[in-house]
N, C-alpha and C positions, 0 to 999 in steps of 0.2 A: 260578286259583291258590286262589281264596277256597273254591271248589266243591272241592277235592283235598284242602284243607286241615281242611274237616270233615266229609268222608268218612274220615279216618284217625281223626278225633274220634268221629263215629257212624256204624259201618259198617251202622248198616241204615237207611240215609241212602235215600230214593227219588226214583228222576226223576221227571217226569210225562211219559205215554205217551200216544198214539190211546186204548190199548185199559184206561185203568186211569180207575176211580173215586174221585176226591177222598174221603180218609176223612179229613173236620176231625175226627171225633170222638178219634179215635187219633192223627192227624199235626199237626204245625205245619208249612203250607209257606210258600216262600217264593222269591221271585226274585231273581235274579244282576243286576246291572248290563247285562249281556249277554243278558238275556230268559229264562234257563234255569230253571226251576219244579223245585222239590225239597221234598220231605218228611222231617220229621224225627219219631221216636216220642214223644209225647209225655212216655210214660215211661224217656225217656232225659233228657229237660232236665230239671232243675231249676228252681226260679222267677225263678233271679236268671241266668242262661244265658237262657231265654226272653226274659226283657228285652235282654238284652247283644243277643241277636239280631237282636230289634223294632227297636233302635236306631243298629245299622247295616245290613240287610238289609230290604228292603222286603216286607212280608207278603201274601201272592197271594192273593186271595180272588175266588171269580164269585159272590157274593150280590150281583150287581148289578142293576139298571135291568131292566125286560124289555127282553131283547134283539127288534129287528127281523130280518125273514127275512135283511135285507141283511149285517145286524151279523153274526148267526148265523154264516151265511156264512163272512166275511172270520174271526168269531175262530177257527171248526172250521180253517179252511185254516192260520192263521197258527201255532195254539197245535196240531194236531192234527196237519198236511199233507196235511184233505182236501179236493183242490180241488174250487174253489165252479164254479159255471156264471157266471162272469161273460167273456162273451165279445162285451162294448160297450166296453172305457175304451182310450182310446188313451194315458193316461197316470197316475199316481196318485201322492200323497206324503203322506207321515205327518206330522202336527201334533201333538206329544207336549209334552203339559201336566201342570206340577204348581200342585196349588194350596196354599196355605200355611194357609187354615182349612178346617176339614173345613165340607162341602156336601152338600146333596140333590143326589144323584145326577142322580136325575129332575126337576129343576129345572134342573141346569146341564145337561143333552142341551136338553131345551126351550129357554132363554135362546139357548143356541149357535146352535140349529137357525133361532130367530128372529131372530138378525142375516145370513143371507144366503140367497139365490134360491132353493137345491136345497138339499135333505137332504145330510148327510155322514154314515156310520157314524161311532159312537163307542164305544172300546172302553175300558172300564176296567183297570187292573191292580192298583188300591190304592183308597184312601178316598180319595186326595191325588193320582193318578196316574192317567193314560189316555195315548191316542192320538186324536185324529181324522185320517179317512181321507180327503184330499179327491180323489174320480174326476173327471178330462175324462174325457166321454164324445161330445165333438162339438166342432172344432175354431173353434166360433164362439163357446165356454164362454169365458168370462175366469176365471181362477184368482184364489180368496177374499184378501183383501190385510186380514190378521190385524193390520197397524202400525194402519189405521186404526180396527179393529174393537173392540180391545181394554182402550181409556180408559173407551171406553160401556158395555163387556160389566162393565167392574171398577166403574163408576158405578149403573151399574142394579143388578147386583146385589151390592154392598158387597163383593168379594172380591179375593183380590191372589193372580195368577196369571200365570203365567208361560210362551212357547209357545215350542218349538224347530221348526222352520220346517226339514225335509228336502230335499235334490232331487228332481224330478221323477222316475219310475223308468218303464219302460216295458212292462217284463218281467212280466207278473202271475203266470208261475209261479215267478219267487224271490222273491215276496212276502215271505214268511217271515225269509230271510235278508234282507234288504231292513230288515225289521222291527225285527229286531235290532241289523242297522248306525243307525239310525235311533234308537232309546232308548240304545245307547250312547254315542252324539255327545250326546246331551242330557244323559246323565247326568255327561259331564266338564262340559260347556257348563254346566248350569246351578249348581253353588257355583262356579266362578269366572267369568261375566262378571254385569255388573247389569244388563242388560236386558233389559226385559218381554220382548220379541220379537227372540230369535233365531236366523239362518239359517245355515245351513251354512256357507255361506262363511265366514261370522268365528267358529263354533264351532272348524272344523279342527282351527284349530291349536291350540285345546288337549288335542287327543292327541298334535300332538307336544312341548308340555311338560310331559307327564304323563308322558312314557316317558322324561325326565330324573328320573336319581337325586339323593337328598336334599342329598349331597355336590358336585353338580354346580350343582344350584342354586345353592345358600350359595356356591359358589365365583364364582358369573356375577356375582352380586349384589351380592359385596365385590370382584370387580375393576371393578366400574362406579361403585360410589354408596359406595365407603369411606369418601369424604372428604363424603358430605354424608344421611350416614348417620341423623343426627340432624335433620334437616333434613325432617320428613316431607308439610309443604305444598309445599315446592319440588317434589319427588318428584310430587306427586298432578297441583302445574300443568302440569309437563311430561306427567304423562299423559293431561293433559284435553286438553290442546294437540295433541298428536299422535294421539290417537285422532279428535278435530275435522277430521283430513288436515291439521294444521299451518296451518287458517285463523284468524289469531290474533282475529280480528274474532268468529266465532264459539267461539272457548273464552271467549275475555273474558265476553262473555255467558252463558256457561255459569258462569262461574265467580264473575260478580256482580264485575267484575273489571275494571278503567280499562285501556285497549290498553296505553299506556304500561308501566303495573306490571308485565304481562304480557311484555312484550317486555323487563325486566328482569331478570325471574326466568330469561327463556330465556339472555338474555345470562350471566347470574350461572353455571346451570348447564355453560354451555359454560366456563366461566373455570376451575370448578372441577372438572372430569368431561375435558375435555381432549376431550369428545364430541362433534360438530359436528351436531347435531339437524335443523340445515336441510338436511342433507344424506340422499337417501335410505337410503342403508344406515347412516347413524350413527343415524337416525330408526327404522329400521328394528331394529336392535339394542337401541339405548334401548327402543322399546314394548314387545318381546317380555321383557325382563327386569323391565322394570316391571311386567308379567303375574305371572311367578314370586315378586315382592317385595311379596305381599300385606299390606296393610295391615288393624288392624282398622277393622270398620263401625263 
């Protein structure tokens, strides 16, 4: 929609192809959510549109890192569809990171490369934005484990980073679309949930409450928490608690928190929400709206 929208604004709006040459000099490009690369005439923007741009549209650039034969490879295939010779992985998934201070490119391949056994391609798509690619190519390989990798990668080198964690995919020649499903999930996944690391399973679902309308929301939200509306720690306990799997032992803890208090506030909210939280599907309803009824950080 976003891609239709300013093609009717500049129609000499361009994709990126196999067979076309990146012209920074004359284009500003730029990427969709959805992985899709487009150029716009410079001499069509303006200076305050170019920014409007920059600020919600992520800016494509390859001045990146020397690429590896490997990297080369995967990005010709992914960004181009020309397949690579890779005819070893029995499995492969995308690790798609942003980082929140800009970085030496060539410093974080290095760092990354240094915390585990085998090499990983890593592909950029921004100053703040990549993928890494991790291949099984031998089913004795254990698969990289990013939770515990990433305290020391943000300690060693001062940065606050964030990975979305793909499923396995087995298919090398839908790579591409593979790819794309892959930074779309991350791209709902990462401004709504807060943690450093993660995976598919709990990104999901926020495509499916992404594809609720604004009126639906507002509507979920004031038939659950009307009455405790103004209440916005109760609100957060309940979501620490049930995100924890409802082990009150650990939210307490999370939450710096006496069990008792905690068992409280859950009692209070069920008193007042008519909600029954102990129960799976009232647990179940509560967390997903709780999702929707973002608070500020």
């Amino acid at each position: 929609m976003v891609l239709h929208e300013l093609k009717n604004m500049y129609p000499d709006i361009k994709m990126l192809s196999s067979d076309q040459e990146m012209d920074y000099q004359h284009f500003a490009w730029y990427q969709t959510p959805d992985g899709e690369v487009f150029g716009i005439p410079k001499k069509d923007l303006t200076e305050k549109e170019e920014k409007l741009l920059d600020a919600f549209l992520t800016k494509y650039e390859i001045h990146k890192p020397f690429l590896s034969d490997r990297e080369k490879h995967w990005h010709d295939f992914i960004r181009y569809g020309q397949h690579p010779p890779f005819d070893n992985i029995l499995r492969y998934r995308f690790i798609v990171f942003q980082i929140k201070d800009k970085i030496d490119h060539h410093f974080f391949n290095e760092a990354v490369q240094a915390l585990f056994p085998y090499s990983m391609p890593i592909l950029w798509s921004s100053d703040h934005e990549g993928a890494i690619i991790e291949e099984i190519t031998d089913e004795s390989q254990e698969s990289a484990n990013f939770s515990d990798v990433i305290n020391t990668f943000m300690s060693d080198t001062y940065t606050n980073i964030r990975f979305y964690i793909s499923e396995f995919f087995h298919h090398v020649d839908r790579a591409p679309q593979h790819f794309q499903w892959a930074n779309k999930v991350a791209q709902k996944a990462f401004p709504s949930s807060q943690k450093s690391v993660i995976h598919y399973v709990d990104a999901f679902i926020y495509l499916f409450l992404d594809a609720l309308s604004e009126s639906d929301r507002d509507q979920m939200i004031s038939s659950l928490f009307d009455n405790i509306k103004d209440e916005p720690e109760l609100l957060e306990t309940v979501k620490v608690f049930l995100s924890c799997n409802s082990n009150a032992t650990m939210a307490s803890k999370k939450l710096y928190m006496h069990r008792n208090s905690l068992q409280y506030r859950i009692e209070k909210f069920i008193d007042k929400t008519g909600i029954d939280i102990k129960s799976f599907h009232g647990a179940l309803t509560t967390y997903l709206v709780l999702l929707l009824n973002k608070q500020p950080e």
